[in-house]
C-alpha positions as CSV (number, residue, x, y, z in Angstrom):
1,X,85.4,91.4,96.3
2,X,85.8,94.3,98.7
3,X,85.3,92.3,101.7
4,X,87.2,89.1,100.8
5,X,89.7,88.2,102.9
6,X,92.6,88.8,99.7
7,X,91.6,92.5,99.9
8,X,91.7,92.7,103.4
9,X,94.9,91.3,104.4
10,X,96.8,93.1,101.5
11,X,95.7,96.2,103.2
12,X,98.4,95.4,105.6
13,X,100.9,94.8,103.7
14,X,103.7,97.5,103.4
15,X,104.5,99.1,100.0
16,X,107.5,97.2,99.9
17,X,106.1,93.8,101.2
18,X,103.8,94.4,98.7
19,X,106.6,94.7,96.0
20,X,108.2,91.6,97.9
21,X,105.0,89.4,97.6
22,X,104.6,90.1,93.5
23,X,108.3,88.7,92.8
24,X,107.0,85.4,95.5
25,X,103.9,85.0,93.1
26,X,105.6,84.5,90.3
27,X,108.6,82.4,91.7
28,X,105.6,80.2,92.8
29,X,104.0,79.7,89.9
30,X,104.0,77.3,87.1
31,X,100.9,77.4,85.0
32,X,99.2,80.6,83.6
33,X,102.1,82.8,84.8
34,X,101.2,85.6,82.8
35,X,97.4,85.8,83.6
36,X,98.5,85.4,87.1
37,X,101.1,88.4,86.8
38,X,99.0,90.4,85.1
39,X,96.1,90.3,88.1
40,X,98.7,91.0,90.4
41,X,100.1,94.0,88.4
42,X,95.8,95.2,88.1
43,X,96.0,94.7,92.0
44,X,99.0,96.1,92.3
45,X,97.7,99.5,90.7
46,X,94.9,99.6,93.2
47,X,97.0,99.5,96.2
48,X,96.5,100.6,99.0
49,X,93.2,101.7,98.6
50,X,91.7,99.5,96.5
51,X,88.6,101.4,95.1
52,X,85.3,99.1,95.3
53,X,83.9,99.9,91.9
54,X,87.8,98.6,90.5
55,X,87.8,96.1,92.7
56,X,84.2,93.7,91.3
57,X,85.0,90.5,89.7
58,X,83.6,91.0,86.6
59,X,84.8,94.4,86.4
60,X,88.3,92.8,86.8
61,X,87.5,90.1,84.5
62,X,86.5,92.1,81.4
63,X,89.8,93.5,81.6
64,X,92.3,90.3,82.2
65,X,90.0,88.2,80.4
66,X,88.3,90.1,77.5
67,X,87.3,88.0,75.1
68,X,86.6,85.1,77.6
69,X,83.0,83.9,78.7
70,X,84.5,82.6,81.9
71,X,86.6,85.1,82.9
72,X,84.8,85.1,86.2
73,X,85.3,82.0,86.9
74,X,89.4,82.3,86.3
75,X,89.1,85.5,88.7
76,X,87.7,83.2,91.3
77,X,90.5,80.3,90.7
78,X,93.3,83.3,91.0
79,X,91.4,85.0,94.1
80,X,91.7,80.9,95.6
81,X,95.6,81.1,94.7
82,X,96.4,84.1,95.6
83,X,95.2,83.7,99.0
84,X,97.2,80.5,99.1
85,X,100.0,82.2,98.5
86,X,99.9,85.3,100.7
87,X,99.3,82.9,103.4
88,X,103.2,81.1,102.8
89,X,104.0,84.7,102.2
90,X,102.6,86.0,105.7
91,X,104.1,83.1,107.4
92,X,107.5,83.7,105.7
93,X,107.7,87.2,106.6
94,X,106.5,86.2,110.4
95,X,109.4,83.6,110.2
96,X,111.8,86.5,109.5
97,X,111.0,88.5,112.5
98,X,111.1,84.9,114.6
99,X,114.6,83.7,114.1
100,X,114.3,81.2,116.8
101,X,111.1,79.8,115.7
102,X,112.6,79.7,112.3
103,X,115.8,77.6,113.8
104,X,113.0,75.6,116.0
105,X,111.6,74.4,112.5
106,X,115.1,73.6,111.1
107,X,115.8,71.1,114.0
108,X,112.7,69.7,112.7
109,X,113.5,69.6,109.5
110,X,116.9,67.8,110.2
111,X,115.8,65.2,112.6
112,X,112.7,64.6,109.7
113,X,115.8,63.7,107.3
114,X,117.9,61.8,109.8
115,X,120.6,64.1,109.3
116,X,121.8,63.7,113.2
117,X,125.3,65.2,113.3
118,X,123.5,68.1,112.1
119,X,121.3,68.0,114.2
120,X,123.2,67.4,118.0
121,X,125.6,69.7,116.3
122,X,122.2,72.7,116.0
123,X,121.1,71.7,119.1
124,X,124.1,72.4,121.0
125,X,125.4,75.7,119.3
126,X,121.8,77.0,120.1
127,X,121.9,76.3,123.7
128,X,124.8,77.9,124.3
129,X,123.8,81.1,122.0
130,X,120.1,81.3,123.7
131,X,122.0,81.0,127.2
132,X,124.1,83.4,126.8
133,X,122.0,86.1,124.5
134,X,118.4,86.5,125.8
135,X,115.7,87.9,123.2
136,X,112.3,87.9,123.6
137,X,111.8,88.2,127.0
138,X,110.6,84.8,129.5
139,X,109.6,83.4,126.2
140,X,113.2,82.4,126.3
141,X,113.1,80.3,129.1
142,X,110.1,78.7,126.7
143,X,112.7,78.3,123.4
144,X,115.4,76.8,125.5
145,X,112.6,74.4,126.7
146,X,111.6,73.6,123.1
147,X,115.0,73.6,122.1
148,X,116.3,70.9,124.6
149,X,113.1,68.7,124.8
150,X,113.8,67.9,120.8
151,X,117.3,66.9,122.0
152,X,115.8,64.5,124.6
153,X,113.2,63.2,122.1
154,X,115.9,62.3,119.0
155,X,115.5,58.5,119.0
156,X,119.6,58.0,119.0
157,X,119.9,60.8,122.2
158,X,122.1,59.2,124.7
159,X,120.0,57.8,126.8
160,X,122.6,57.3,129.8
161,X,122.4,61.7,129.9
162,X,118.7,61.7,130.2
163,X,118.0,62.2,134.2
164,X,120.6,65.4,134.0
165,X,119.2,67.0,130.5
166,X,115.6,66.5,131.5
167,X,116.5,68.5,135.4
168,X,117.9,70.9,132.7
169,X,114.5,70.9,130.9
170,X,112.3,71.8,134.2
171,X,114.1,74.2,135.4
172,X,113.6,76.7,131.9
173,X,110.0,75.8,132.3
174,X,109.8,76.1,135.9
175,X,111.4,79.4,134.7
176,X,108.7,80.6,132.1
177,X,106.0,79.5,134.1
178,X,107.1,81.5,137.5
179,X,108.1,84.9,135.1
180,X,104.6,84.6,133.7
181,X,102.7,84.4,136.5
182,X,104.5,87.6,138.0
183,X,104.1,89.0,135.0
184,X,100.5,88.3,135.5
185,X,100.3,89.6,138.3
186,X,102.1,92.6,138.0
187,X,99.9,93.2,134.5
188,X,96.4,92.9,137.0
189,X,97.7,95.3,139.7
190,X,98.3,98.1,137.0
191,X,95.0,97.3,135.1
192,X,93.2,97.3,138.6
193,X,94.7,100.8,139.3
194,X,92.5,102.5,137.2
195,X,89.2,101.1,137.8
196,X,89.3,99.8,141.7
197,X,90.6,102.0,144.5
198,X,88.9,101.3,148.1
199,X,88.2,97.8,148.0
200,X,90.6,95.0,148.2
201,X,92.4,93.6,145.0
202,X,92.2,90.0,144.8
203,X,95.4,88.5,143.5
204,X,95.9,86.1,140.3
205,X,97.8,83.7,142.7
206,X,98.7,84.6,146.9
207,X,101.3,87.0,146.6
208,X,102.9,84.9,149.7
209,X,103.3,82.0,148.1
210,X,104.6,83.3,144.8
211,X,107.9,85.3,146.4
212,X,108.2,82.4,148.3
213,X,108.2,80.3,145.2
214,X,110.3,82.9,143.4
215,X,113.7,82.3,145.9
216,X,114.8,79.1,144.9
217,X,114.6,80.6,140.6
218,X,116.3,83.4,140.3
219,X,117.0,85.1,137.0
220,X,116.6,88.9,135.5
221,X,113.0,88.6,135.0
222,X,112.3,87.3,138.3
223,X,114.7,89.3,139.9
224,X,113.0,92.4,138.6
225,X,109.7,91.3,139.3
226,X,110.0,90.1,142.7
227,X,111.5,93.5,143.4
228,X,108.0,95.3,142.0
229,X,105.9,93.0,144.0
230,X,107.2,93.8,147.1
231,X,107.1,97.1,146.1
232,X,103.4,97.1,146.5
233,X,103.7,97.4,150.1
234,X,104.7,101.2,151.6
235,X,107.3,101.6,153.0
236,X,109.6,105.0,154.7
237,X,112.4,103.4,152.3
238,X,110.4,102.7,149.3
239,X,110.5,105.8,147.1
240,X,114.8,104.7,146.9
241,X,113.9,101.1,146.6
242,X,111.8,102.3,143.7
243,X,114.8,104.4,141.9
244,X,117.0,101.7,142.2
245,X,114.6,99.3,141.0
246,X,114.2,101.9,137.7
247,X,118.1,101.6,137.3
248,X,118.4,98.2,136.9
249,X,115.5,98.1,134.7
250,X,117.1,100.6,132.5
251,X,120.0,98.7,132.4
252,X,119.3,95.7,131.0
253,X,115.9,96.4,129.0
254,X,116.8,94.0,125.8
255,X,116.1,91.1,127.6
256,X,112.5,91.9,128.0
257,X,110.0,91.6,125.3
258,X,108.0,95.0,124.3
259,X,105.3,93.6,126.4
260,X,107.1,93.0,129.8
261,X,108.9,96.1,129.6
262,X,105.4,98.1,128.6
263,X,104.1,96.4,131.8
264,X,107.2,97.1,134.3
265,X,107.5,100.4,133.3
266,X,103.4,101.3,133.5
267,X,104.2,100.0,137.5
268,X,107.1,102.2,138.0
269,X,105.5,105.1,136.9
270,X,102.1,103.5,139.0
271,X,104.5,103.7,142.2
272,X,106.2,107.0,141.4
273,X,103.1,108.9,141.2
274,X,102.3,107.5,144.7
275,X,105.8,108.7,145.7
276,X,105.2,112.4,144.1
277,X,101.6,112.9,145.3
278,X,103.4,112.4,149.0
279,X,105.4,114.8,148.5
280,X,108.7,113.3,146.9
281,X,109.1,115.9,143.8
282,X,112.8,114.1,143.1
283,X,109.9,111.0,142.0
284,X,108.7,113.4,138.7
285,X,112.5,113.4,137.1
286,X,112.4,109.5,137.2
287,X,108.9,109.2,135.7
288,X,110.3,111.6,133.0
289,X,113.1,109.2,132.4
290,X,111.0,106.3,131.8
291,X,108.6,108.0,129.7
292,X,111.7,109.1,127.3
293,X,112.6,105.8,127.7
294,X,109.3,104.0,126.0
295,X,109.2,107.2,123.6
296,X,113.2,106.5,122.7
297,X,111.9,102.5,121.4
298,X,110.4,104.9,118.3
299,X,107.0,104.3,116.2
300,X,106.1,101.5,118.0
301,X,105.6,103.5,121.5
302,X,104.6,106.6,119.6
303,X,102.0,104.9,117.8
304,X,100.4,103.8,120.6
305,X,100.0,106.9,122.7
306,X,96.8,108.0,123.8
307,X,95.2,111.3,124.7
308,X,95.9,110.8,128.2
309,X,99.7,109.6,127.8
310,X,100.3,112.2,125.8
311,X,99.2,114.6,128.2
312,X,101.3,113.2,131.1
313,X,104.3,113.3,129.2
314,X,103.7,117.3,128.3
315,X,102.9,118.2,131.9
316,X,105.6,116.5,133.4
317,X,107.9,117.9,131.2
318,X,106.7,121.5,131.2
319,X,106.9,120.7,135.2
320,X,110.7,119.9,135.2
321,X,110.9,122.9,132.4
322,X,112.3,121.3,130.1
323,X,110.3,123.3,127.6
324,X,112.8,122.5,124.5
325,X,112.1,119.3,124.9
326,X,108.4,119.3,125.1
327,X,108.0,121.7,122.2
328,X,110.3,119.4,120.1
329,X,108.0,116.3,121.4
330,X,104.6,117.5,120.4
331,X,105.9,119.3,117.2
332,X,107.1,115.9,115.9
333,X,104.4,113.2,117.9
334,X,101.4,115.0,117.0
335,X,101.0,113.0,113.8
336,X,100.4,110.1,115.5
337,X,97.3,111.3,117.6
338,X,94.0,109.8,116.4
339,X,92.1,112.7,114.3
340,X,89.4,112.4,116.7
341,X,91.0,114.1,119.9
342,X,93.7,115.5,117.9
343,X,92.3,119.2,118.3
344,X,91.6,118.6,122.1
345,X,94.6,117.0,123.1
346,X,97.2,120.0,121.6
347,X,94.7,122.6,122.8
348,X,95.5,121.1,126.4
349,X,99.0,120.1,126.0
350,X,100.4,123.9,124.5
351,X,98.2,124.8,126.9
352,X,100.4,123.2,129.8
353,X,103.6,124.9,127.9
354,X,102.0,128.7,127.9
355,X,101.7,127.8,131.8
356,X,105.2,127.6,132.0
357,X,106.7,130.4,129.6
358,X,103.9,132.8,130.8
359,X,102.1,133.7,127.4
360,X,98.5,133.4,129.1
361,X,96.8,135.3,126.2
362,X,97.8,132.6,123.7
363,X,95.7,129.9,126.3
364,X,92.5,132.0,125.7
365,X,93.0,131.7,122.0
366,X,94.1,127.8,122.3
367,X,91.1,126.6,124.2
368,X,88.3,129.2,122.7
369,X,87.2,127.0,119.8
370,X,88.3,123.5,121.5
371,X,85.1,120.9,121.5
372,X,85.2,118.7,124.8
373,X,85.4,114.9,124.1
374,X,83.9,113.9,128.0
375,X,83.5,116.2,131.2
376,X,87.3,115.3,132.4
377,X,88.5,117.3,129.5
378,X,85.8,120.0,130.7
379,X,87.3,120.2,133.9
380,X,90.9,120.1,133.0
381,X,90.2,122.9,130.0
382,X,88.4,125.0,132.7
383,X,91.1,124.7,135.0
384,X,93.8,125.7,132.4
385,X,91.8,128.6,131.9
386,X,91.4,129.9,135.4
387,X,95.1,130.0,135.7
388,X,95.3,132.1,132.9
389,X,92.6,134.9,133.8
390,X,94.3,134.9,137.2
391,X,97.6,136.0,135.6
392,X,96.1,138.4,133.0
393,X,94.9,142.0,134.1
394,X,91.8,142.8,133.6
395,X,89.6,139.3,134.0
396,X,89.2,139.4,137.8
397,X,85.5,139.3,137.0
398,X,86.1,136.6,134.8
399,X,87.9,135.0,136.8
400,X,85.4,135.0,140.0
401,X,82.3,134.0,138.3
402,X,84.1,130.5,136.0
403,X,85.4,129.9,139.3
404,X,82.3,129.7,140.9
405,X,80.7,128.4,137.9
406,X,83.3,125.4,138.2
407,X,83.3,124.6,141.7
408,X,79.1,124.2,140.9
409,X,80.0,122.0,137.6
410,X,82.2,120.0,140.0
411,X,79.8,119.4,142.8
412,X,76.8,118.4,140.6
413,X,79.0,115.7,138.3
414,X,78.7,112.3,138.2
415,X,80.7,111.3,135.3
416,X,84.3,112.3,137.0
417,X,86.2,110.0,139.3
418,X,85.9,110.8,142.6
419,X,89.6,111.4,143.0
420,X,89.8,113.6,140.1
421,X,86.6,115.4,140.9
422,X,88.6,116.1,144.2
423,X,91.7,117.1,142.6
424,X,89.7,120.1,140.7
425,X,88.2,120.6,143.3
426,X,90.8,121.8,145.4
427,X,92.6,123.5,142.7
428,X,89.6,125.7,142.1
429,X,89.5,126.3,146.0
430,X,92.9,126.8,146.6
431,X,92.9,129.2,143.1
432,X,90.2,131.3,144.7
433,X,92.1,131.9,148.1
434,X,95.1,133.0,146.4
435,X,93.1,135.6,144.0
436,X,91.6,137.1,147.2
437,X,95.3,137.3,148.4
438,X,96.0,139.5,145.1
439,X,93.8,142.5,146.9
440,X,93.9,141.4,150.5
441,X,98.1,141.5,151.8
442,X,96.8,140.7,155.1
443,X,96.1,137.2,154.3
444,X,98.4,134.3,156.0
445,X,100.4,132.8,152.3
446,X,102.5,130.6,154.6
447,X,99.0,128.7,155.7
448,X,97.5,128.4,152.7
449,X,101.1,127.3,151.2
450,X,101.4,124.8,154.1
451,X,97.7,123.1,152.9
452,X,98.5,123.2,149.1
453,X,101.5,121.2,149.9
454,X,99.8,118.6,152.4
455,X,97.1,117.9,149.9
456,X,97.5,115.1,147.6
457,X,94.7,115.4,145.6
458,X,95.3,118.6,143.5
459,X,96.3,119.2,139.7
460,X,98.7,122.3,139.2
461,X,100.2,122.1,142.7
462,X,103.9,123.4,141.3
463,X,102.2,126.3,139.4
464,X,100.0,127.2,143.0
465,X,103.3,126.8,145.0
466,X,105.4,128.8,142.4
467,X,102.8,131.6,142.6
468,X,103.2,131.9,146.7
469,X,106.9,131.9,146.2
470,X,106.3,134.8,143.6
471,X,103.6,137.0,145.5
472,X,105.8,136.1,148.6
473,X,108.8,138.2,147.3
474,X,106.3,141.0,145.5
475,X,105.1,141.6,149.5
């Protein structure tokens, strides 16, 4: 029984949906109630785990059923029930979180029953609700669809109002249909980031022709997306464009779904990067705010972060230093990191904070005993630790010879991106110019400073800047 479908869905069940589905059971049930309650109570005690030697059928059987040959066979009929009924369950509680799927069924239901004042009456109060309050996102624009096209197809609808309620009906699908393929589109540039760079991304649908498209329907979604697509394109204006565009997403985020505003937001921060790497710090603040704006949704968003997310939110923090804040947000998000590159990930991200409050010994001791998931990790760890043998006295040797040692692990790797390979890269070179500075005051800070800032390929570029503004004012 450990892999039938029963077991495995009621491991999703919540402790209280689980609670919530015993009382449904027997509300449902009108022969053998007490057998029936008392396999649910058996099941019940075996949640959530449900331990595979408790969970045979005859080992179930001899304990429901003592004294009966066939008890087996009964635990087979209630398995076959019970499945039944956790399927009206599932759906019931899927209802609940759909209110206007649920409401899409009653219209059903009352038309079914020829109940037709009730009916026009539902029909018209919804429209007017759904207008004016949009949930869900453009699946909206799909509901009010639904919702009016059962108005049109009630046999007693006046027919006389059909040409105006059917322009009515187009124009929510016409709607939906436009916001999805933007959506779409929006969805494939930020997928594409990450995996294409030089070549040419082809398009769902000409880019042309959808904005085009897009004039003559204009609502929120649209609105917002047709800003981000022509976003795409650089422009000297485009780093304000893209703050403003930020503002009006953050002002009116209920009316996308989790899913939209997941994707809009993944753009933003897609764009912003673009922005900061130029050279526009005032970019980082806004990718901070949308970052506390996905983590401010709660579980949902926290749930879901990866290594690599929750990285980017530390180092953009500790970069603004707001080091509270970033204390406060891996103290309290670190449950939710997968066991797997649990140990990596905080070695890296208090790491990042000892960068910025300048307790370099406590790096060493973070990153000593810290096993590297891929060669990315390698690179970043290595690079954390150069920083902090440049800072402490006494590791110049140290520090020349992993230096060296990286810039040779860099050129002989395969497995990095080419960008990122680049970004060490210069780090580790730039790094090395500025220790020979430490015993060489002769050497020109301002030119080095001048390259650090023109390169856009480089991790740590505030710490390398903040440490010529430093040794500037030693000299």
């Amino acid at each position: 029984m450990k892999n039938s479908k029963l077991i495995v869905f009621l491991k999703t069940l919540s402790s209280s949906e689980m609670r919530e589905w015993g009382k449904y059971i027997e509300a449902n049930s009108k022969k053998n109630v007490e057998s029936t309650m008392a396999f649910f109570d058996y099941l019940y005690k075996q949640y959530p785990n449900f331990p595979e030697d408790k969970i045979e059928k005859e080992y179930i059987a001899e304990r429901i059923y003592p004294k009966e040959k066939n008890g087996v066979k009964k635990i087979d009929n209630l398995i076959y029930k019970f499945w039944i009924i956790l399927e009206d369950f599932i759906v019931k509680k899927e209802l609940e979180n759909q209110p206007r799927q649920r409401e899409l069924i009653l219209l059903d239901a009352l038309k079914n029953r020829k109940l037709d004042k009730y009916f026009f009456k539902k029909v018209d109060d919804l429209e007017k609700d759904w207008t004016a309050n949009v949930k869900d996102g453009a699946e909206n624009y799909l509901n009010l669809y639904r919702l009016k096209k059962r108005r049109i197809g009630h046999l007693n609808f006046d027919k006389t109002k059909i040409a105006y309620k059917i322009n009515g009906i187009v124009k929510e699908i016409e709607k939906y249909y436009l916001s999805q393929k933007m959506i779409y589109e929006i969805n494939d540039f930020v997928s594409h980031t990450f995996v294409k760079k030089k070549e040419e991304i082809a398009s769902i649908i000409p880019i042309k022709s959808l904005l085009l498209y897009a004039k003559g329907n204009r609502n929120i979604h649209i609105n917002i997306y047709t800003k981000i697509l022509k976003l795409r394109k650089i422009d000297t204006n485009r780093y304000n464009k893209i703050k403003l565009l930020k503002e009006n997403f953050l002002d009116v985020p209920d009316v996308f779904s989790d899913l939209e505003s997941d994707t809009v937001i993944e753009c933003l921060i897609i764009l912003l990067v673009e922005e900061y790497s130029k050279g526009n710090s005032s970019a980082l603040k806004d990718i901070f705010d949308l970052y506390k704006f996905l983590l401010g949704r709660g579980e949902v968003y926290k749930k879901s972060l990866d290594s690599n997310s929750f990285q980017n939110i530390v180092n953009i923090a500790c970069a603004l230093n707001e080091i509270d804040w970033v204390k406060n947000f891996i103290n309290e998000t670190q449950i939710y990191l997968d066991s797997n590159i649990k140990q990596l990930t905080l070695a890296l991200s208090w790491s990042s904070v000892y960068i910025r409050t300048k307790e370099f010994q406590k790096i060493l001791e973070q990153t000593s005993s810290v096993n590297f998931q891929n060669d990315f990790n390698n690179a970043f760890m290595r690079s954390i630790q150069l920083i902090a043998y440049f800072e402490l006295e006494g590791y110049d040797e140290i520090f020349i010879s992993n230096a060296k040692a990286f810039n040779l692990f860099l050129l002989r790797n395969k497995k990095i991106a080419k960008d990122h390979n680049k970004s060490f890269n210069n780090f580790v070179n730039f790094i090395r110019r500025l220790h020979k500075h430490k015993y060489n005051k002769k050497s020109n800070l301002s030119e080095l400073e001048d390259s650090i800032l023109k390169c856009d390929k480089l991790i740590y570029k505030s710490w390398l800047t903040e440490k010529i503004s430093e040794m500037n004012n030693i000299d």
